[in-house]
Every structure is written in C-alpha cells, then in structure tokens.
N, CA and C of each residue as an Amber inpcrd file, in Angstrom:
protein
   375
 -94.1530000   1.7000000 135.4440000 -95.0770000   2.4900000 134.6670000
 -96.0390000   3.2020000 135.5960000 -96.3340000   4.2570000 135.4060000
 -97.1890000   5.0570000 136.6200000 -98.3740000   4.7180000 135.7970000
 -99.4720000   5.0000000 137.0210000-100.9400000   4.2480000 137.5290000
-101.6620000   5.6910000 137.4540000-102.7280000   6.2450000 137.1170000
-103.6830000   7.0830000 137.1490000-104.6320000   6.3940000 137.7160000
-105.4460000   7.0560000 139.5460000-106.1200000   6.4350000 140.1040000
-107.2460000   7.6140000 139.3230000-108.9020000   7.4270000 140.0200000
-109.6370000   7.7860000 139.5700000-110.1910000   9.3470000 139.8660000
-109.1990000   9.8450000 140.7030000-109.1090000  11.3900000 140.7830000
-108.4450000  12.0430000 139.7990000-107.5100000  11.0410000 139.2970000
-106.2440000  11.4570000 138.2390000-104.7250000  11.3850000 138.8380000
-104.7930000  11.5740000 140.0550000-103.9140000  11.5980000 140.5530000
-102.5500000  10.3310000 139.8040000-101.3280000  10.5470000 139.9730000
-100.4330000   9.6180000 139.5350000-100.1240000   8.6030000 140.4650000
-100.0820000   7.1340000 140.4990000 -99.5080000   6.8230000 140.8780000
 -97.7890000   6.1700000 140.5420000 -97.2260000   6.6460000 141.4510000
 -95.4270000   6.2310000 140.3760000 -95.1800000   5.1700000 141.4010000
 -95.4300000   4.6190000 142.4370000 -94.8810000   3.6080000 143.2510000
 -94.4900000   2.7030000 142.6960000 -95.0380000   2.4690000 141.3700000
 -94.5780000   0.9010000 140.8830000 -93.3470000   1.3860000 139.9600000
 -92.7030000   2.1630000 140.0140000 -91.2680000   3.1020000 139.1840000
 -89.7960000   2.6770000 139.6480000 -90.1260000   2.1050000 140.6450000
 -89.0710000   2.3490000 141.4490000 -87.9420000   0.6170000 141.4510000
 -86.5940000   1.1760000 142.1950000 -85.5760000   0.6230000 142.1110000
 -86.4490000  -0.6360000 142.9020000 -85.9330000  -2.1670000 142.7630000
 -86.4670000  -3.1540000 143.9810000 -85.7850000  -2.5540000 145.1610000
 -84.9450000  -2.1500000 145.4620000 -84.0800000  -2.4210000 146.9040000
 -84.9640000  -1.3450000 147.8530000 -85.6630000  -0.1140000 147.4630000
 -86.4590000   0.4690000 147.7430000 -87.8360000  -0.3320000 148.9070000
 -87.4370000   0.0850000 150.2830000 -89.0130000  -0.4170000 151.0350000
 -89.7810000   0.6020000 150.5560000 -90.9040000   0.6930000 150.5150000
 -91.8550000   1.3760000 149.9370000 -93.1460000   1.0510000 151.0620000
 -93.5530000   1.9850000 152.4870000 -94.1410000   1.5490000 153.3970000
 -95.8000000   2.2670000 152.6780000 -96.5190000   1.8260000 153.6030000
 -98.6000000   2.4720000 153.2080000 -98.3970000   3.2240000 153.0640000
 -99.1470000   4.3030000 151.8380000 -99.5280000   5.5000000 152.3080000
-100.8820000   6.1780000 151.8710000-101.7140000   6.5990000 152.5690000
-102.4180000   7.2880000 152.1730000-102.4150000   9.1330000 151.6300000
-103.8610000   9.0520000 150.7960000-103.8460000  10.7790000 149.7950000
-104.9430000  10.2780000 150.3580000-105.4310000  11.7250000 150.7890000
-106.8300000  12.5170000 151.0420000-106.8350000  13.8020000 150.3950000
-107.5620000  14.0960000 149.7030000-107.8100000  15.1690000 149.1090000
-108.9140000  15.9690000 150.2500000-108.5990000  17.5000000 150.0150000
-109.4020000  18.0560000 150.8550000-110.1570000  19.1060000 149.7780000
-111.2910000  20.3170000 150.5190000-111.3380000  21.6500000 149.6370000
-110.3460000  22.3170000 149.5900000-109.3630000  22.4230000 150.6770000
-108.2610000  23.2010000 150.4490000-106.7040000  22.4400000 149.9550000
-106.7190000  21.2420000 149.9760000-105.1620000  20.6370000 149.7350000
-105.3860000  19.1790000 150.1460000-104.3060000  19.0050000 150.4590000
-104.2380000  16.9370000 151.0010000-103.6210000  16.4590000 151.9250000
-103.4780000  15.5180000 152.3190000-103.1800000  14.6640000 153.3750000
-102.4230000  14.0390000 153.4320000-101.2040000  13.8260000 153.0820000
-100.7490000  12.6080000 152.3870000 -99.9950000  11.9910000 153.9410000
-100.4880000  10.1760000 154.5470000-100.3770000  10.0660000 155.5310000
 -99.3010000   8.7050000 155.3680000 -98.3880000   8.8230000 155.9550000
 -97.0680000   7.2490000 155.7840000 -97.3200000   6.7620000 157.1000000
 -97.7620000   5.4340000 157.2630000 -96.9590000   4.3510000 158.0260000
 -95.7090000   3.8880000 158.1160000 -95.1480000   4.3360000 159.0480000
 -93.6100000   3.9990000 159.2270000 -92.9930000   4.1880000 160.8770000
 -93.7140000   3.8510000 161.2030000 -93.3370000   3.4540000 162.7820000
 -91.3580000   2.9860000 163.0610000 -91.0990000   3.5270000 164.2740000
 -89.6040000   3.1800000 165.0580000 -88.6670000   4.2640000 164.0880000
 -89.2890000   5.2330000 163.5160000 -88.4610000   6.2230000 162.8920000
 -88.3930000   7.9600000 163.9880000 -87.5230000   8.5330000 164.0080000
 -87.4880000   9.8050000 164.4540000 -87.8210000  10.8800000 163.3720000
 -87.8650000  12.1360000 163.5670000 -88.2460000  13.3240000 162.7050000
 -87.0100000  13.7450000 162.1540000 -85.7720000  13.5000000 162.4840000
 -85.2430000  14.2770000 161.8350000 -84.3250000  12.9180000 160.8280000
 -85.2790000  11.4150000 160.6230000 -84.5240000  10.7050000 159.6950000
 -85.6040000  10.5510000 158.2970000 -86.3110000  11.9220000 158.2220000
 -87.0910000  12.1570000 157.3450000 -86.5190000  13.3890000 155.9700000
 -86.3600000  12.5660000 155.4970000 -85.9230000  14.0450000 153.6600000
 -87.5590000  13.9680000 153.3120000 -88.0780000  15.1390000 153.5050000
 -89.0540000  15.5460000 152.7380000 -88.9840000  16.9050000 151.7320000
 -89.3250000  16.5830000 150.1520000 -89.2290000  17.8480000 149.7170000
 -90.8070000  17.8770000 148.5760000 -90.6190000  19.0520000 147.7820000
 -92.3340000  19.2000000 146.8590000 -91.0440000  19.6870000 145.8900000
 -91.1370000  19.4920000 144.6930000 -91.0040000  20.0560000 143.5360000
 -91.3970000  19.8480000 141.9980000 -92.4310000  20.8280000 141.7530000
 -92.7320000  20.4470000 140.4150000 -94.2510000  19.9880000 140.9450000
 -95.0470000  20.1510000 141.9020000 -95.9550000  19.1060000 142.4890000
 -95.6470000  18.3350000 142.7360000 -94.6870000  17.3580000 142.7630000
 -94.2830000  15.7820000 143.1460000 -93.7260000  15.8060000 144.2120000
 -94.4660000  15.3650000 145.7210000 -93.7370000  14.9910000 146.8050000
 -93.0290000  13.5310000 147.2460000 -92.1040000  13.8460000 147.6540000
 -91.0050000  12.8820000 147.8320000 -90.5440000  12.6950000 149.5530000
 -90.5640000  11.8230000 149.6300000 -90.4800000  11.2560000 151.1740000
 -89.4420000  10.3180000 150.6540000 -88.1040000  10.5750000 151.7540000
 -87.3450000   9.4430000 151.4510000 -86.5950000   9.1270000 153.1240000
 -85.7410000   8.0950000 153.0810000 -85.1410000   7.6940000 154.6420000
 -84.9840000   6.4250000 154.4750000 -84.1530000   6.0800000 155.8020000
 -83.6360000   4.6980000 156.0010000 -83.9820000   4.5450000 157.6910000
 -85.0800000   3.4410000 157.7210000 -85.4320000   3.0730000 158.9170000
 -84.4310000   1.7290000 159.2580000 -83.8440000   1.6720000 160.3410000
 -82.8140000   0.6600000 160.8490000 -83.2640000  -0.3330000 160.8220000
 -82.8980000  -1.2700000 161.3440000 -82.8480000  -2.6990000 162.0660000
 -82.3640000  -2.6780000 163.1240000 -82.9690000  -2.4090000 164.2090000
 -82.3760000  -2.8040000 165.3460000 -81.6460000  -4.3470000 166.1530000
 -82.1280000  -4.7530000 165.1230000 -81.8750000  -6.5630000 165.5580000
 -81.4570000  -6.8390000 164.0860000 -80.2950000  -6.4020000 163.7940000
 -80.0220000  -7.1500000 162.3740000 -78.9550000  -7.9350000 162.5900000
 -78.5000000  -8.4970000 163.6050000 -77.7480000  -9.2800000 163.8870000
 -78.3250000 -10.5260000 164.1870000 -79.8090000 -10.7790000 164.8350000
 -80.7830000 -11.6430000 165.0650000 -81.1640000 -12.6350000 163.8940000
 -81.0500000 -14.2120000 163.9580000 -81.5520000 -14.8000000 163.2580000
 -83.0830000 -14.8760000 163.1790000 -84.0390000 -14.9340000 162.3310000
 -85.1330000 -14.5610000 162.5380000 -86.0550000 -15.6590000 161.7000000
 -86.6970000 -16.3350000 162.5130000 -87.9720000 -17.3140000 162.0610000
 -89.0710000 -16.7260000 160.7600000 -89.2320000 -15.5630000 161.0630000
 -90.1750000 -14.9640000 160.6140000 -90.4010000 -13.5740000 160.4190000
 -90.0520000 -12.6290000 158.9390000 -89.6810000 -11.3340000 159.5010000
 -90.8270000 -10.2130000 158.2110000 -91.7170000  -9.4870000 159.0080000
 -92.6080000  -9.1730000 158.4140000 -92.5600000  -7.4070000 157.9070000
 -92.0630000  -7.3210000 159.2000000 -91.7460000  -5.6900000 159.2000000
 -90.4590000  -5.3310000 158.2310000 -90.4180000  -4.1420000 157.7710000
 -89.5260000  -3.8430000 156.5450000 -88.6030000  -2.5680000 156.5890000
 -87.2960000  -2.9180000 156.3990000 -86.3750000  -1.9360000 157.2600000
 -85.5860000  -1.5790000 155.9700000 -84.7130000  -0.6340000 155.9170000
 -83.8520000  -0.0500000 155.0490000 -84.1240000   1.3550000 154.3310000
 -83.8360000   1.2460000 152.9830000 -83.8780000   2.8750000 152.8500000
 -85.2130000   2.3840000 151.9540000 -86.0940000   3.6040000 152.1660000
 -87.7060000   3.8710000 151.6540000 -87.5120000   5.3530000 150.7100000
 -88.4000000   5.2190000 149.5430000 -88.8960000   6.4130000 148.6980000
 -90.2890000   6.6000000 148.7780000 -90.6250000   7.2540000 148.7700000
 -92.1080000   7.5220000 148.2890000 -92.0740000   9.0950000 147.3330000
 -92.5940000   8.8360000 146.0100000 -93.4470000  10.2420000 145.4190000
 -94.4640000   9.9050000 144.5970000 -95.2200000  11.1190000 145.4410000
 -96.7810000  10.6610000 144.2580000 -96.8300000  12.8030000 143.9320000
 -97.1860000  12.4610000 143.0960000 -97.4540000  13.4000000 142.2660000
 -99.3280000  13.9550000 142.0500000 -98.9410000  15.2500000 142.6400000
-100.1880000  15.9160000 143.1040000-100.7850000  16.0860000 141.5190000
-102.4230000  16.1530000 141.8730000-102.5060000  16.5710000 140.5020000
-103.0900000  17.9910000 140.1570000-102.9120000  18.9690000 141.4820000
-103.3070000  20.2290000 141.3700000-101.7780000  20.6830000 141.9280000
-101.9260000  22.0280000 141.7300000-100.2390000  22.6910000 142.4310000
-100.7740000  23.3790000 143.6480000 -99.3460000  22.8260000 143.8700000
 -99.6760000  23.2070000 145.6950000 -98.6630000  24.3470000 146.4780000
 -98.8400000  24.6020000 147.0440000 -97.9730000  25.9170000 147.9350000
 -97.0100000  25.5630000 148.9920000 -95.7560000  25.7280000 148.4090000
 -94.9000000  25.3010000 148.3610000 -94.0460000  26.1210000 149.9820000
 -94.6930000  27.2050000 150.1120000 -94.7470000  27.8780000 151.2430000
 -95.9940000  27.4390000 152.1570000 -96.3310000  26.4480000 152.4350000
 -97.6590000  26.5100000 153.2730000 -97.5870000  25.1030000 153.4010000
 -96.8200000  24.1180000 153.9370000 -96.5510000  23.0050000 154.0670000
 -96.1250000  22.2490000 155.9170000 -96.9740000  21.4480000 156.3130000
 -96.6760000  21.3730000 157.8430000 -96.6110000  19.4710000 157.8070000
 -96.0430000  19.2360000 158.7550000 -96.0030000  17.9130000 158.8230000
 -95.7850000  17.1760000 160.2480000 -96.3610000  16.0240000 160.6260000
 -96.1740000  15.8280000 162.1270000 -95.8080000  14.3950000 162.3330000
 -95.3980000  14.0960000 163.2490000 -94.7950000  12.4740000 163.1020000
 -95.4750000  12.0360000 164.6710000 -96.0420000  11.2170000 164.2940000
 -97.0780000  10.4260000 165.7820000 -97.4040000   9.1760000 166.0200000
 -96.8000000   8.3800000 166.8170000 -97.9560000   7.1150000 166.6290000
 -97.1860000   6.1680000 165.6070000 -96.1540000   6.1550000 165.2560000
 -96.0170000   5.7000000 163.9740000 -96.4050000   6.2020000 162.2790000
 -97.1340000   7.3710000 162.4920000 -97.3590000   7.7880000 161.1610000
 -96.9540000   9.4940000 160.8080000 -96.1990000   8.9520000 159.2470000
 -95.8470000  10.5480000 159.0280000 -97.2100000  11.4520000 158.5660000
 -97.6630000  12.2150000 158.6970000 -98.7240000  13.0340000 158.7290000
 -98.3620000  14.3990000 157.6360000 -98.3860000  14.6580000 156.3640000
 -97.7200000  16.1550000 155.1720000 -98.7860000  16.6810000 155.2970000
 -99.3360000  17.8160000 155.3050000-100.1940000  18.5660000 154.9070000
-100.1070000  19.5080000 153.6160000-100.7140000  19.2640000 152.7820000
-100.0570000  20.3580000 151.0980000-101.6840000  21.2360000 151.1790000
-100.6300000  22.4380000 151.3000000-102.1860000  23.4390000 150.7060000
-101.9620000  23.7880000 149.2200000-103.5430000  23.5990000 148.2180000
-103.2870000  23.7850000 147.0440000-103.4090000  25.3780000 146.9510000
-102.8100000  25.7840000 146.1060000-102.6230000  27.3500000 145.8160000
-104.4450000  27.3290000 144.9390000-104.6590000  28.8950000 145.0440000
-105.7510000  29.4900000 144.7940000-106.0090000  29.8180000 143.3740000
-106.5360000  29.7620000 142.3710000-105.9970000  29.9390000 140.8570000
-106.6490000  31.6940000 141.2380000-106.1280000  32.5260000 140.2690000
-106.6350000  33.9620000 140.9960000-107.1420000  34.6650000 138.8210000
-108.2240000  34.7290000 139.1250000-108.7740000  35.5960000 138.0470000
-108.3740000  36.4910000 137.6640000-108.1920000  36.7510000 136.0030000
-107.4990000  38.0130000 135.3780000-108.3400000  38.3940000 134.5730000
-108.6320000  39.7250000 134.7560000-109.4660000  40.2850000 133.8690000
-109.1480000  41.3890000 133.0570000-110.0650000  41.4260000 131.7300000
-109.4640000  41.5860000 130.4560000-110.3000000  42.9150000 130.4020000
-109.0080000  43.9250000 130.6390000-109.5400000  45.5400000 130.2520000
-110.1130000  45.8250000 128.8750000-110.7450000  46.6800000 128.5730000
-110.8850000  47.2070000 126.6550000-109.8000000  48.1090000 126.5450000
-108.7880000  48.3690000 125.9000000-107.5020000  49.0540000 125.8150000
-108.1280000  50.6310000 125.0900000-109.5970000  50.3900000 124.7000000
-110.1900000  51.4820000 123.9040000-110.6460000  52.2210000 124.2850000
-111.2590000  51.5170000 125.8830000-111.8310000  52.7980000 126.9210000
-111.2800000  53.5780000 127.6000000
C-alpha cells in the first residue's frame, strides 16, 4: 500500500515483490527539482536501468555476490536484483535529467518543469 510522507510525496516501497533488495534512499526537494540519492555501493554505471515516466522514477539492477560460493557466519550486506520508484509529486523534465555514481552512491538529479502562465485575451477588443 503506498505511504504519503508529509510533503505528499508517495511512498510505494512497501508495493513491492519480497525477492526485491530494496537499498536507502534519499528525496531532497530543492527550488528547482530533487535529489533523489541510492546507497548501493560495489555496483558499476552501466548496471544501472534508470528511467522517469509519468513522474515516477524507477531505478532498477542486480548487484552480484562476489562470494556467493562462501559459507557465511554472518551476512548483512544485500545482493541481487533491486527496484526502487518513488513517485514525484510535481512533474519534472524529462529532458533535463543528470546522474552520477561515487563513493558508493547513486546521485539523479530531476529538474521540475516551470508551470508557464496563460493569459486570457477579450475576443471583443
């Protein structure tokens, strides 16, 4: 069942299939757009599907196991295929989208589009 935090924003994380890892993520809202920041360390850039449609961004991938052959005492870190979508609650520009991978964290940048004023001629003048 999706979660409305107190911006409005949606949360859908709790939607999802179990088999789904589902790693941190943070939303920052800005004046111009958001932030949206993943923890997911030992991944490369190009084992990232990122797409926006409809406002709803979607982050998906499968981070390995490098040691999945290893019997393991104790295993904290979380490997396999991951979803993430949270659903913006302004619309965003769908052309104006950058993203950076550092450190362990995926880094989206969404710029929200501009609402643009229409004004109402007298058809009489």
């Amino acid at each position: 069942m999706a979660e409305y935090s107190k911006s409005g924003m949606i949360n859908l994380r709790g939607t999802y299939q179990t088999n789904y890892y589902q790693p941190p993520v943070d939303v920052i809202e800005t004046t111009t757009g958001f932030i949206v920041r993943i923890e997911i360390a030992g991944m490369d850039e190009k084992d990232f599907d990122i797409k926006i449609n409809q406002n709803i961004l979607s982050v998906n991938g499968i981070r390995r196991d490098p040691n999945r052959n290893l019997t393991f005492y104790q295993m904290e870190i979380h490997f396999g295929e991951f979803r993430i979508e949270q659903h913006m609650n302004q619309p965003i520009r769908s052309d104006a989208i950058s993203t950076k991978y550092q450190n362990g964290f995926l880094e989206i940048l969404l710029q929200k589009t501009i609402a643009q004023e229409i004004s109402i001629t007298d058809k009489d003048a």
